[in-house]
C-alpha positions in Angstrom: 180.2 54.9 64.0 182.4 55.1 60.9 185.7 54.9 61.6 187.8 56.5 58.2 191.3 56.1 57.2 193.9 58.4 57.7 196.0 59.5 54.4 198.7 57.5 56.0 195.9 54.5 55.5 195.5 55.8 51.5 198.9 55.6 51.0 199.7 52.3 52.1 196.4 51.1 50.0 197.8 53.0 47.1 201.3 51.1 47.2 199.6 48.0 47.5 197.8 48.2 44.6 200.4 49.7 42.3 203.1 47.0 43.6 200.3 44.2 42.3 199.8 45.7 39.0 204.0 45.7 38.4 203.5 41.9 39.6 201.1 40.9 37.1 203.4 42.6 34.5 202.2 46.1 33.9 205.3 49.0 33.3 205.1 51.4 35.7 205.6 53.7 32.6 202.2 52.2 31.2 199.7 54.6 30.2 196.7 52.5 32.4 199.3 52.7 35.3 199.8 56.1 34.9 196.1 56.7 34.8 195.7 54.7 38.0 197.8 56.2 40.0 196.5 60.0 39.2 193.5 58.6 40.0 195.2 57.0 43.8 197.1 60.5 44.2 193.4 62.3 43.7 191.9 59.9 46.3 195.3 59.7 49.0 194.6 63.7 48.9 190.8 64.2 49.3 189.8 61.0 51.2 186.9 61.3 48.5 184.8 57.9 47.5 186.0 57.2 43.7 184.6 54.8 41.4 186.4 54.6 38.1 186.3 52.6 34.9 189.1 52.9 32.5 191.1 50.6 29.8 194.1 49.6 29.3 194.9 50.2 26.3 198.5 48.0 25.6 197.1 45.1 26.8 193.2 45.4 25.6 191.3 45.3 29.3 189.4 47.3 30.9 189.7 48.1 34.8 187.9 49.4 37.6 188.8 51.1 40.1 187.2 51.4 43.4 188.2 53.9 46.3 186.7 53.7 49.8 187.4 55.9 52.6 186.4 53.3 55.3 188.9 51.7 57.6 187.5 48.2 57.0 187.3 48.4 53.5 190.3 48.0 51.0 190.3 49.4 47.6 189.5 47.2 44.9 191.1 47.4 41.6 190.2 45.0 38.9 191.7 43.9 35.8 188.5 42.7 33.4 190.0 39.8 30.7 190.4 40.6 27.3 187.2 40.7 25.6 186.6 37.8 22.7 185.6 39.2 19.1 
């Protein structure tokens, strides 16, 4: 049996990933955080699987952004290096 999370569940995922982005340095007034969190608002409402890739434009990464509705999985987001040209 699948046991999902509650929103109350997405919401607490949501801060936790939004309070380690402003610890690694990113603005909360940053365009990639911005992004991010439309994207966690989205999922915090519908529940919804999300898989997004995105960059971040100030800082020259790409992210992903991975949004599971199961109880024994956290969300994953990841902040790619910069790539080498």
């Amino acid at each position: 049996m699948v046991n999902y999370k509650t929103k109350g569940d997405r919401v607490k995922d949501a801060i936790k990933i939004l309070k380690r982005m402003q610890l690694i340095g990113i603005p909360n007034t940053d365009p990639g955080y911005l992004e991010t969190k439309k994207y966690l608002d989205e999922w915090i409402n519908t529940g919804e699987y999300k898989h997004h890739k995105y960059f971040f434009f100030r800082f020259g990464r790409k992210a992903e952004l991975i949004l599971v509705n199961r109880l024994e999985v956290e969300p994953t987001f990841h902040l790619f290096p910069p790539e080498q040209t």
